[in-house]
C-alpha positions as CSV (number, residue, x, y, z in Angstrom):
1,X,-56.4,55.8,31.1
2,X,-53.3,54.5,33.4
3,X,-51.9,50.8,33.5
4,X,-51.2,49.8,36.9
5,X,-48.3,47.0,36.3
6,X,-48.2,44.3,39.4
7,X,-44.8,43.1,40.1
8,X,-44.9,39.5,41.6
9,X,-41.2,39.3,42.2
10,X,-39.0,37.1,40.2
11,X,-39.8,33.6,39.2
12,X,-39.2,30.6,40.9
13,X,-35.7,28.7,40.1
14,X,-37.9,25.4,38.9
15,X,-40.4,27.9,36.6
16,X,-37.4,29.3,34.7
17,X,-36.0,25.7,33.5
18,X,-36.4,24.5,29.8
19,X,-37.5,21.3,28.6
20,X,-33.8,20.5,28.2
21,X,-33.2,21.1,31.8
22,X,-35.8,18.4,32.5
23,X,-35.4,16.1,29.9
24,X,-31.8,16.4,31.9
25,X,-32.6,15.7,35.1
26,X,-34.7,12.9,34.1
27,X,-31.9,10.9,32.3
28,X,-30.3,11.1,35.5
29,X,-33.2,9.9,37.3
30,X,-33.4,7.2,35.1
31,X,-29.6,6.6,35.3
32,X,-30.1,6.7,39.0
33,X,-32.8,3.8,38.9
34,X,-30.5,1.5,36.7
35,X,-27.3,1.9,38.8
36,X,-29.3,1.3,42.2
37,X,-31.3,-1.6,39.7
38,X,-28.2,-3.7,38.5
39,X,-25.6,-2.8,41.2
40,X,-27.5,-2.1,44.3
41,X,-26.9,-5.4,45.8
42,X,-23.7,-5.0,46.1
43,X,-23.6,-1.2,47.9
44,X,-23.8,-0.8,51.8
45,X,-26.0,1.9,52.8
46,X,-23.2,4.4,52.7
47,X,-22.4,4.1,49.3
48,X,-26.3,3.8,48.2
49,X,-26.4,7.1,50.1
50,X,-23.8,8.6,48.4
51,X,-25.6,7.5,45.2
52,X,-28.6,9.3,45.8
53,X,-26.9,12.4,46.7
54,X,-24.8,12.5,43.5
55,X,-28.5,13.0,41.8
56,X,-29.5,16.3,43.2
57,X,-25.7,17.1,42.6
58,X,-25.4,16.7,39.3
59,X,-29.0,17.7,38.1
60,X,-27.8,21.0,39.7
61,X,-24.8,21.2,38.3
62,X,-26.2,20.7,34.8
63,X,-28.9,23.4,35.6
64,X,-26.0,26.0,37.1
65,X,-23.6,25.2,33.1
66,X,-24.9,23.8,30.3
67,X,-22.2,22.3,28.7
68,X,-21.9,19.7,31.8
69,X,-24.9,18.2,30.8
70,X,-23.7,17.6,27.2
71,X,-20.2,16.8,28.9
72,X,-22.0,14.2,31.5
73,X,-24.6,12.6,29.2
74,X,-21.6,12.0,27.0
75,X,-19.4,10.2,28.7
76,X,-22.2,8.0,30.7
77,X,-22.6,6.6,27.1
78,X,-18.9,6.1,26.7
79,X,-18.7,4.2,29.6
80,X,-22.0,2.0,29.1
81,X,-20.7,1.3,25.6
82,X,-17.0,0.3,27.3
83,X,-19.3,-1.9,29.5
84,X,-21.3,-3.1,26.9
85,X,-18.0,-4.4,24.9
86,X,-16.3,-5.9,27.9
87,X,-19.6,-7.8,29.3
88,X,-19.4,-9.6,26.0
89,X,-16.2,-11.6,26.5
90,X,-16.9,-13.0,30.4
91,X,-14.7,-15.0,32.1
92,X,-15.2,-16.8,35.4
93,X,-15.4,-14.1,37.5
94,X,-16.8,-11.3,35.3
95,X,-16.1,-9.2,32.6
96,X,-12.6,-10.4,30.6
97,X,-10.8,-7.3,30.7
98,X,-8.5,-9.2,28.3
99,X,-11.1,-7.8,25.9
100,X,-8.9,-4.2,26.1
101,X,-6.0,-5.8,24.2
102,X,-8.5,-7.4,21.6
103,X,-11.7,-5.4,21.0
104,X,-10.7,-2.3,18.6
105,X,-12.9,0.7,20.2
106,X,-11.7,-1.1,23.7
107,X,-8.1,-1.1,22.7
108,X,-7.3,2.2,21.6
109,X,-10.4,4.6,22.9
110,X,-12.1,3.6,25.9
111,X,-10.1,1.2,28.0
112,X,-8.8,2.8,30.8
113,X,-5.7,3.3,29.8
114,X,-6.2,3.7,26.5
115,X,-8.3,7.0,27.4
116,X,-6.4,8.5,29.4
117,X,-3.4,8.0,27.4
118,X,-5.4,9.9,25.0
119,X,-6.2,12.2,27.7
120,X,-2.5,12.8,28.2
121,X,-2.2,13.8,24.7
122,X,-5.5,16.0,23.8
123,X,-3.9,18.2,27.3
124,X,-0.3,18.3,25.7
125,X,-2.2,19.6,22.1
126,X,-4.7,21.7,24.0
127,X,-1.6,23.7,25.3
128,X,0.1,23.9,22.2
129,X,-2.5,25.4,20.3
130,X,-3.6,27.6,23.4
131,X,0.2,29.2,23.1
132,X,-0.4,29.7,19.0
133,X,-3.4,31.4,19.5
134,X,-1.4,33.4,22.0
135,X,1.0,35.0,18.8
136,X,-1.6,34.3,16.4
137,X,-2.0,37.5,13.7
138,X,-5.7,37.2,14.3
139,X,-4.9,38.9,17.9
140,X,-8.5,38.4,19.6
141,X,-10.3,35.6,21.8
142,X,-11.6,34.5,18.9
143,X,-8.3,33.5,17.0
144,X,-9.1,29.7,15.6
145,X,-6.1,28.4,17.7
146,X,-7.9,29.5,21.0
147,X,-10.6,28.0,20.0
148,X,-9.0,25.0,19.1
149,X,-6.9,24.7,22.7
150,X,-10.4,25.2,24.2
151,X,-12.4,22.3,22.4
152,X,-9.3,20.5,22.9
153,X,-9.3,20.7,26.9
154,X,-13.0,19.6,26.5
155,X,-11.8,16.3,24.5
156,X,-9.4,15.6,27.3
157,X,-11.5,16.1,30.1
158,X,-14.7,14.0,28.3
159,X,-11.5,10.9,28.3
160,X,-10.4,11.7,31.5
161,X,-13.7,11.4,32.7
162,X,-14.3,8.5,30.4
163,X,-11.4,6.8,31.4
164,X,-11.9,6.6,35.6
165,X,-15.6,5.8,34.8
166,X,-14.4,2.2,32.8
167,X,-11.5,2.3,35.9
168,X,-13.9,1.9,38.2
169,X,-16.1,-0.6,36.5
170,X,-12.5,-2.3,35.4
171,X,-11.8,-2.7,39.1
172,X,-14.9,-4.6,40.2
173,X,-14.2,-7.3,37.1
174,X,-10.8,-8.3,39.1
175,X,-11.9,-10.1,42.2
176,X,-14.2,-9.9,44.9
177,X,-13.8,-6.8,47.0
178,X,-10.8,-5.4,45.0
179,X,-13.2,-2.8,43.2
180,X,-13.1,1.0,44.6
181,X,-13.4,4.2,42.7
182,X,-10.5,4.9,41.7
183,X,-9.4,7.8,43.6
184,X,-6.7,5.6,45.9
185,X,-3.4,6.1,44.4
186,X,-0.9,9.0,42.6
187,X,-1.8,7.7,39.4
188,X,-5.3,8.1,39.8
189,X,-5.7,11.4,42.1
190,X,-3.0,13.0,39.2
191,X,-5.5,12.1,36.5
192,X,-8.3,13.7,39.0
193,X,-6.2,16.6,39.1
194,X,-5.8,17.2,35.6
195,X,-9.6,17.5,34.9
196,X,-11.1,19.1,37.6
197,X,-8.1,21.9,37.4
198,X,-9.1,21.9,33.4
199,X,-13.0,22.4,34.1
200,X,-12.8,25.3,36.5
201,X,-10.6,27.0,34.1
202,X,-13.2,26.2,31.3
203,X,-16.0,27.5,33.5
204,X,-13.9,30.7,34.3
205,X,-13.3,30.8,30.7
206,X,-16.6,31.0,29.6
207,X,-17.8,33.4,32.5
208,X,-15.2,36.0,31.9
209,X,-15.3,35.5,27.9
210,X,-11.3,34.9,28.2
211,X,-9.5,31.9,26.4
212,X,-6.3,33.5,26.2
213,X,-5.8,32.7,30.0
214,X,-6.0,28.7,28.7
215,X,-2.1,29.3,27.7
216,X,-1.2,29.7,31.6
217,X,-3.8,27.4,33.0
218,X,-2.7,24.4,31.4
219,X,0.9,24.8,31.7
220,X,0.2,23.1,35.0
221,X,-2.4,20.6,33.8
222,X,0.3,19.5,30.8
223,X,3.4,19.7,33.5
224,X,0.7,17.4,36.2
225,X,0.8,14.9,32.7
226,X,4.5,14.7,32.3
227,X,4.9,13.6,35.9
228,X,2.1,11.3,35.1
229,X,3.8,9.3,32.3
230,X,6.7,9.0,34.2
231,X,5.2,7.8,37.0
232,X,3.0,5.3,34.7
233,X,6.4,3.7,33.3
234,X,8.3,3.4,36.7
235,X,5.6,2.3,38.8
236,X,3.6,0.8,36.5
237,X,0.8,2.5,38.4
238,X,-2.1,2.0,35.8
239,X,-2.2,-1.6,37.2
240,X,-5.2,-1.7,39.4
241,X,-4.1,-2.8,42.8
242,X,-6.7,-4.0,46.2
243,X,-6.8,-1.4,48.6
244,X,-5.1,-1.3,51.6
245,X,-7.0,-1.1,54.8
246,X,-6.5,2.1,55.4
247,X,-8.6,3.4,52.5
248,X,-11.2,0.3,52.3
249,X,-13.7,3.3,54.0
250,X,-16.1,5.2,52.2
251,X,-14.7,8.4,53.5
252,X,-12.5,8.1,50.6
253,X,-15.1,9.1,48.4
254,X,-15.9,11.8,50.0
255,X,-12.5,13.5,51.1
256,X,-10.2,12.6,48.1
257,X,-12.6,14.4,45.0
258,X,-12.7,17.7,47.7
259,X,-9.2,17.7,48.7
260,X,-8.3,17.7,45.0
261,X,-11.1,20.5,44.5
262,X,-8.6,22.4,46.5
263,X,-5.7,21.5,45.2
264,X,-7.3,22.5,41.5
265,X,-8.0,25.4,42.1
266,X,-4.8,26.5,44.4
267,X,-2.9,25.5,41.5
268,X,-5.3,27.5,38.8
269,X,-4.8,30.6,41.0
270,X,-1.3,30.4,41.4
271,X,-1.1,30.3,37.1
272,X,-3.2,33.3,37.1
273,X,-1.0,34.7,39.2
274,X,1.9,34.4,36.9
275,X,0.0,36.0,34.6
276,X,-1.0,38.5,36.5
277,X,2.4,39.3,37.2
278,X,3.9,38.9,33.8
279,X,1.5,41.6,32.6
280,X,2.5,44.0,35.5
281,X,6.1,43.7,34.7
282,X,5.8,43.3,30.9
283,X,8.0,46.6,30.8
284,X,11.8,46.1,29.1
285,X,13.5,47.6,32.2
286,X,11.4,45.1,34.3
287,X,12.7,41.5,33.5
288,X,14.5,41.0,37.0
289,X,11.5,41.7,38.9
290,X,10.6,38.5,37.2
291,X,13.5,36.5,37.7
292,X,12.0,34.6,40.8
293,X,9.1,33.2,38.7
294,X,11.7,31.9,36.9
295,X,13.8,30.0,39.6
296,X,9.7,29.0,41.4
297,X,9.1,26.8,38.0
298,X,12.7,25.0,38.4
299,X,12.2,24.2,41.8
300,X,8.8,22.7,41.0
301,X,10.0,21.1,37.7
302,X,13.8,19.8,39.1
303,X,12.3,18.8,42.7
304,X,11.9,14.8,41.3
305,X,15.0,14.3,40.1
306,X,17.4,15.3,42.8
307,X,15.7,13.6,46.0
308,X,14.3,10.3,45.0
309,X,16.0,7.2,43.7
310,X,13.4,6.2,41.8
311,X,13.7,9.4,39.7
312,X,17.1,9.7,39.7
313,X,16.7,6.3,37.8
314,X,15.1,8.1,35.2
315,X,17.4,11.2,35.2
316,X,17.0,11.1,31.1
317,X,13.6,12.1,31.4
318,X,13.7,14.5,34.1
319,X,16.4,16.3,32.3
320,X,14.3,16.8,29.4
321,X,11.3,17.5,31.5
322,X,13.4,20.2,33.2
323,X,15.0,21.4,30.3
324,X,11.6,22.0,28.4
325,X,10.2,23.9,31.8
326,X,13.0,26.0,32.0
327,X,12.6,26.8,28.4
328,X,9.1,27.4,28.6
329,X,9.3,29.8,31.4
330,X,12.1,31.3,29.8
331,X,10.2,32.0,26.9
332,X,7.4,33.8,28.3
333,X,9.7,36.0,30.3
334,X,11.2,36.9,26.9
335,X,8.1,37.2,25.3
336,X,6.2,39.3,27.8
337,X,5.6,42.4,26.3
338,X,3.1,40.6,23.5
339,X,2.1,38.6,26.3
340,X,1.0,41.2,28.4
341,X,-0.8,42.9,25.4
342,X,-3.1,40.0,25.2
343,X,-4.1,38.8,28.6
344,X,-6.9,40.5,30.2
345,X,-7.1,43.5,32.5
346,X,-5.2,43.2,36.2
347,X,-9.5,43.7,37.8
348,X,-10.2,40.3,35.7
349,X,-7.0,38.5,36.6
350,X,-7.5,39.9,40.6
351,X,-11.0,38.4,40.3
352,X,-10.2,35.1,38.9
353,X,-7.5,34.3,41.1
354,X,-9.5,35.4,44.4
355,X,-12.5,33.4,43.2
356,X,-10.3,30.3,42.2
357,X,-8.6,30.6,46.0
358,X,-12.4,31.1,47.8
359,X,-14.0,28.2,46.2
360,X,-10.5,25.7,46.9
361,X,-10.5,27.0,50.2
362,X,-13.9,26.2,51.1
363,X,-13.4,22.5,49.9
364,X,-10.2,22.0,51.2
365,X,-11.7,23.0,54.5
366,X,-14.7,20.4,54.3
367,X,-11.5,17.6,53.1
368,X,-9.9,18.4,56.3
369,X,-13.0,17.8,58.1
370,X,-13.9,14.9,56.7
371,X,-10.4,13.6,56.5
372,X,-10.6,14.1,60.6
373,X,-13.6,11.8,60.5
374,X,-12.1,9.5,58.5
375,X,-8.9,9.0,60.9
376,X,-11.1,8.4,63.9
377,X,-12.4,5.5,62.4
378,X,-9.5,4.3,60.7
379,X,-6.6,5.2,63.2
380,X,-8.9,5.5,66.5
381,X,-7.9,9.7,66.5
382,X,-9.2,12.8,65.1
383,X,-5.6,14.5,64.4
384,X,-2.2,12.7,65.1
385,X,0.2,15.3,63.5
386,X,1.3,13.1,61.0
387,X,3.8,15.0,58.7
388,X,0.8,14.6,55.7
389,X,-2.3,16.3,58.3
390,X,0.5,18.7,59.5
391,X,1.3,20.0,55.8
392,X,-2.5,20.0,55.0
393,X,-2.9,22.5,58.3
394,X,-0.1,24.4,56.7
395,X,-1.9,25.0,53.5
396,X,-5.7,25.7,55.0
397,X,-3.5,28.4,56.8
398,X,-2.2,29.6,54.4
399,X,-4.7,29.9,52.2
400,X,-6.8,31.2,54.8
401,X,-4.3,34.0,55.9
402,X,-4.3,35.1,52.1
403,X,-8.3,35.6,51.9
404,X,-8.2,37.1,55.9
405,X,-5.6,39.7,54.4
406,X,-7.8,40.2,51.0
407,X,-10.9,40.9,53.0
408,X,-9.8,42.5,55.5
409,X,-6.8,44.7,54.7
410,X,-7.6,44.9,50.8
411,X,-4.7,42.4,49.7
412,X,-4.4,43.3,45.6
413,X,-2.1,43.5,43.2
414,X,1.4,41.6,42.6
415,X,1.5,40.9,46.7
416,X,-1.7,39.2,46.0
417,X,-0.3,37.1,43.2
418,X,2.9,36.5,44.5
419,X,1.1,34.8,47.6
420,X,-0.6,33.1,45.1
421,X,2.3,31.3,43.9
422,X,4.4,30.3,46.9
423,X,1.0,28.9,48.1
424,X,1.5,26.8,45.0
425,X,4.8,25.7,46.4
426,X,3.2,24.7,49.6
427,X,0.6,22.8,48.0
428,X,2.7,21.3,46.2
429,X,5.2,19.9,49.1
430,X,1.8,18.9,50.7
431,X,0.3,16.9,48.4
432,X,3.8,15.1,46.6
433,X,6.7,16.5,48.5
434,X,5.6,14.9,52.3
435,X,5.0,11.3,49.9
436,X,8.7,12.3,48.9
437,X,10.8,12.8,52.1
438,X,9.0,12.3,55.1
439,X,7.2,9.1,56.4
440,X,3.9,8.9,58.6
441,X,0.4,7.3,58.6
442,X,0.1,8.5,54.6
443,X,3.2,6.3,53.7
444,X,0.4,4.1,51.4
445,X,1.2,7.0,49.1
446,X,4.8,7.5,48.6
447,X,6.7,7.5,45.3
């Protein structure tokens, strides 16, 4: 007697979602409802809009990776609790965010400041123990110090995220129209930097089953933090300041988190990249083929301190800061023949870095629109070749000239990754060097 079996093709996205996914998507809901509930009086119809779009967002998001729903629900409780403790000391305008300096869990975990000062140092330890795992006798993605730098980067993104979640809410308690996500300034878009860069690495992490790759991915995460502290003790910039009228648009919003998406991942690319290249010329005859790695990291690292005043006020630090760079890249140069034996193969680094540059190009793409739409209304002009949209051309180009050459001509291989890294160069003259030396209709955002 035959079986006939009847295929009815696969099942529906909705059908294959757990109870967790829903019970997910409902919190959000429910979040949803509150926000528009207690705050929805004081939105325009752009920003309510923007609110309901967030939902499908971030329900999708949790449905694509797990752990962001554990990462998200976590750290809307954080920040309700923060709220919680500062609504009970009001003053006459709102909240008393004197309550930071007096209120222990306000103080020293969820303040602002105070998480993302711990921030600061969970991304310093996850690096640390990201390197021991590296040269630990255990010699396998699962060495405990891996794991550690891992679980580590997850702390510091979970107070990163923490942190400009109570920002934002810190900002409205100041005045009348001085509250704005905090997105506006160096300080803020550095911290941004940090933990998107640090959860596309985790994602690619847990895709390709790789931690060892943490060691070179958050060199640039922990290096983005040092420039951070310094900036936070010269400028003072975790003071929360009104917006200038510039960026009082909700464009911001919009074109700030994806132009950062971009620079993320640019910057993730251009670490896998090192690696890449590290492992290809791991050989003991090899180390000058390596040597301009070497002098890429001190340009990067030593660019502060010789062209601005304001850093050459604080030569002490940036003479440290450079001296520890130069070490650290000296280091793995020395060191690359172990090195090498632990990263993964040249088709998983080749893959990681051409994804990283796809996804950053695409955003950086839709920031460039949308920062085109944001200068007609704020400057009357779609493009004015201000040094700032000239450098941002620069990069799209570049970035798209690399992925014309991948897919079209088969660009692999050490060219690939070299590209890779002098795009990180560009980047970074675009996003800190034009703030640096050149003035234009961007000058809001100089050093």
């Amino acid at each position: 007697m035959s079986t006939t079996t009847l295929k009815l093709g696969k099942p529906s996205l909705l059908s294959q979602r757990s109870l967790a996914d829903w019970l997910f998507a409902a919190l959000i809901v429910l979040g949803t409802g509150y926000a528009f509930q207690r705050y929805g009086q004081a939105m325009d119809g752009y920003e309510q809009g923007i609110l309901l779009g967030t939902v499908p967002a971030l329900i999708a998001l949790g449905w694509f990776w797990g752990p962001l729903r554990g990462l998200a629900l976590a750290v809307g409780a954080a920040t309700l609790i923060a709220i919680a403790l500062y609504n009970r000391q009001p003053d006459a305008f709102g909240a008393d965010l004197a309550a930071a300096d007096k209120v222990f869990l306000l103080k020293y975990f969820l303040s602002s400041q105070s998480a993302i000062l711990w921030m600061s140092v969970l991304f310093f330890m996850s690096t640390a123990f990201y390197w021991l795992g590296f040269f630990s006798r255990q010699g396998s993605e699962d060495a405990t110090a891996l794991k550690l730098g891992s679980r580590l980067a997850w702390v510091a993104v979970f107070m990163a995220l923490t942190g400009t979640m109570v920002r934002w809410f810190e900002s409205h308690q100041i005045g009348p129209d001085i509250g704005h996500i905090p997105v506006s300034n160096l300080y803020e878009v550095f911290v941004l930097f940090c933990w998107l860069t640090t959860l596309f690495y985790l994602y690619y992490e847990a895709h390709y089953k790789i931690r060892s790759l943490g060691a070179f991915a958050m060199l640039v995460v922990s290096a983005a933090v040092g420039f951070l502290l310094w900036y936070t003790v010269v400028r003072e910039a975790q003071e929360i300041q009104p917006l200038v009228p510039a960026l009082q648009s909700w464009w911001m919003k919009l074109h700030v988190p994806a132009n950062f998406i971009g620079y993320g991942t640019f910057a993730l690319a251009a670490m896998v990249g090192f690696a890449y290249l590290v492992k290809q010329h791991a050989a003991a005859g090899n180390w000058w083929k390596l040597a301009p790695l070497w002098l890429l990291g001190m340009v990067l690292c030593f660019e502060p301190l010789v062209f601005r005043p304001a850093a050459s006020s604080s030569a002490g630090y940036w003479a440290v800061y450079f001296g520890i760079s130069a070490l650290i890249v000296s280091g793995i140069l020395a060191a690359r023949v172990r090195i090498a034996a632990r990263l993964p193969s040249f088709e998983v680094l080749d893959d990681m870095m051409y994804k990283a540059i796809a996804v950053g190009f695409a955003f950086f793409t839709i920031a460039t629109v949308l920062g085109a739409f944001w200068a007609a209304e704020a400057w009357g002009g779609y493009w004015s070749w201000d040094p700032k949209e000239t450098w941002a051309l620069i990069v799209w180009l570049n970035y798209a000239a690399w992925l014309h050459m991948r897919l079209m001509k088969g660009l692999r291989g050490a060219a690939s990754a070299w590209w890779a890294l002098v795009g990180l160069v560009i980047t970074t003259f675009a996003f800190l060097g034009v703030n640096m030396f050149l003035s234009g209709l961007h000058s809001y955002g100089e050093l």
